[in-house]
C-alpha positions in Angstrom: 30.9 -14.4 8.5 27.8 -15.7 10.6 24.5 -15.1 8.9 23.8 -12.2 11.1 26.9 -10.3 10.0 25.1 -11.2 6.2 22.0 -10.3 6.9 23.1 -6.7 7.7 23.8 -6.2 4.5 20.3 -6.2 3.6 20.4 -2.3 5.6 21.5 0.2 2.9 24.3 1.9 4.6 23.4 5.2 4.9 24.1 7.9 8.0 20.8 8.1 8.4 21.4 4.4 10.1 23.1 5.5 13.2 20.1 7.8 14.4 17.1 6.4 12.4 14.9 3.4 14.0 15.8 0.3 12.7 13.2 -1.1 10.5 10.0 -3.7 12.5 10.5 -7.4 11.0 7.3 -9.6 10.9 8.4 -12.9 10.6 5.2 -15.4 8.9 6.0 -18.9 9.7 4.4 -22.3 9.8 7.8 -24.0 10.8 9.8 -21.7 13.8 12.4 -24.4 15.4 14.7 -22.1 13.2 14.1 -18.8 14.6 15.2 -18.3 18.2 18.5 -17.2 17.3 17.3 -15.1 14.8 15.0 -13.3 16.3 17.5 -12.5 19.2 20.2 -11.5 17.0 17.9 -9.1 15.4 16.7 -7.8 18.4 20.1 -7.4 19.8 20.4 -5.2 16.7 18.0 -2.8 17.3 14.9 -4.2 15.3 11.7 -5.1 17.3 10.5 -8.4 15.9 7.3 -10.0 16.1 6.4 -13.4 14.9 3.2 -15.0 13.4 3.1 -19.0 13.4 0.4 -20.1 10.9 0.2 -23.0 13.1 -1.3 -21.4 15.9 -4.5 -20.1 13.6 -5.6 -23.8 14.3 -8.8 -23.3 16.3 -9.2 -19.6 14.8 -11.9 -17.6 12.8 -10.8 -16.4 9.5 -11.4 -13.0 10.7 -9.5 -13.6 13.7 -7.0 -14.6 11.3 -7.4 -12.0 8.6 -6.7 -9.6 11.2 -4.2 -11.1 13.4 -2.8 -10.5 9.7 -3.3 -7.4 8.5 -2.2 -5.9 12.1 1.1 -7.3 11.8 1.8 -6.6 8.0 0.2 -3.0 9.5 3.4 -2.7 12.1 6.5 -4.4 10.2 8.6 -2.7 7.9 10.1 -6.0 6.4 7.5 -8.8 6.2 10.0 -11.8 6.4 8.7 -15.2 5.2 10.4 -18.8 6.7 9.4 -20.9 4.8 6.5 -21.5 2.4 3.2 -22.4 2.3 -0.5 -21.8 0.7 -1.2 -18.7 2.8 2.5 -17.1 2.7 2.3 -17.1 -0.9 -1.2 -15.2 -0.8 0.4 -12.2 1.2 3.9 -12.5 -1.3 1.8 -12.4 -4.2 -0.9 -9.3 -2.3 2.1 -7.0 -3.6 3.1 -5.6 0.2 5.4 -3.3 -1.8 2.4 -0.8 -2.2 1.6 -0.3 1.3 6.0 0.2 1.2 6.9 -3.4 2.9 9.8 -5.1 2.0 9.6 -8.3 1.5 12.1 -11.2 2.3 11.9 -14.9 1.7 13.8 -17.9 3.5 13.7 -20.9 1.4 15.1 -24.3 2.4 15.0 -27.2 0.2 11.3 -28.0 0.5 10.1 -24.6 -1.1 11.8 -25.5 -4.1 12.6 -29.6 -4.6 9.5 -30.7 -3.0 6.4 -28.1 -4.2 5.2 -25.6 -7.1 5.9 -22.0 -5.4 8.8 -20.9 -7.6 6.4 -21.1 -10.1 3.7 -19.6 -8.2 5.4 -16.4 -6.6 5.1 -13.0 -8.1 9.1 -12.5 -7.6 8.3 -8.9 -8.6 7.3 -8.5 -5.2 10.1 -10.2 -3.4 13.1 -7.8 -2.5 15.2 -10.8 -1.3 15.4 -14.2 -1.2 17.7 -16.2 1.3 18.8 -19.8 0.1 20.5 -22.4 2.3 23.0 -23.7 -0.4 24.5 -22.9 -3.8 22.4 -26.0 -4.7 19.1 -24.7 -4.0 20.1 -21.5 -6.0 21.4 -24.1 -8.7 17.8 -26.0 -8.7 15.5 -22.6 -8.0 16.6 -21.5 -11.3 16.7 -24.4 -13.2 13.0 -23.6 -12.4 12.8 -19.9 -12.6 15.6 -18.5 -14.9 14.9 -14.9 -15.0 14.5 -14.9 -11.0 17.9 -12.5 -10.2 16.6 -10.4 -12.5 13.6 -9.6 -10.2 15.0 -9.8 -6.8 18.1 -10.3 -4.8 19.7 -13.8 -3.8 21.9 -14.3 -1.1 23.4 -17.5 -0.1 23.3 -18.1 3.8 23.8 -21.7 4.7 22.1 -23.0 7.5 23.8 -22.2 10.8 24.2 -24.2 14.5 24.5 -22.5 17.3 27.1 -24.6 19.0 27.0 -23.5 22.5 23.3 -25.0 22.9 24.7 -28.8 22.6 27.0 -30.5 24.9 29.1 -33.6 24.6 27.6 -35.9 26.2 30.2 -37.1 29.0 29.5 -41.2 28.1 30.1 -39.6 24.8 33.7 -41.9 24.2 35.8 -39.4 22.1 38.3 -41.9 20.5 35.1 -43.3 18.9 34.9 -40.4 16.6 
């Protein structure tokens, strides 16, 4: 099952589904060499999908920022988060769920090996979590214990979309 097909599950089934709008995804980012796919697949699926890189704030005012923001958070449904960082975990911890957001966290190995944020998040707030392995899960709540009590984990291992590489034809097969 690809991680799109996984990620559906995060729809609650209902019949309302065939005729209702799909939900608006805001995807926060400081890292989005991961997203390309993503975001087509979700579009493919009927969501409209917008994405803010915290990288590109660079040269910006904090107003500028503050409401380059607040007018996505103001459009999305879901509020995804790839990755973390200082200014993610701000908005995660604002509580989006009383303006009715959904939250949804990506977290790869840095998140979790390499910085305090489990610690730090308010997982009250977080209605799902992605993790790239059983071993992130394993060390995320070495850390956190009582974290699946508050939200949802799912296990979605990193994906490669195969049809973007090419052998190489030097590329000496019996090498292998």
């Amino acid at each position: 099952m690809s991680i799109f097909d996984q990620m559906a599950s995060f729809e609650s089934p209902t019949e309302d589904n065939v005729t209702k709008k799909k939900p608006n995804i805001v995807i926060f980012t400081n890292v989005d060499s991961f997203l390309d796919d993503l975001m087509i697949d979700l579009r493919k699926r009927g969501h409209e999908v917008r994405l803010v890189d915290f990288n590109s704030f660079t040269q910006s005012t904090q107003r500028h920022i503050q409401d380059s923001i607040q007018t996505a958070i103001k459009w999305a449904d879901i509020c995804w988060f790839e990755f973390c960082h200082e200014l993610s975990l701000q908005l995660i911890n604002q509580n989006l769920h009383k303006i009715n957001k959904k939250v949804v966290l990506r977290w790869h190995r840095f998140e979790i090996v390499e910085q305090p944020f489990p610690e730090m998040v308010n997982w009250d707030f977080v209605d799902d979590l992605i993790l790239v392995s059983d071993e992130m899960q394993k060390l995320l709540l070495k850390r956190v214990p009582d974290v699946q009590k508050k939200t949802r984990i799912h296990l979605i291992p990193n994906g490669l979309n195969t049809s973007k590489f090419t052998p190489s034809p030097a590329l000496d097969m019996k090498k292998i």
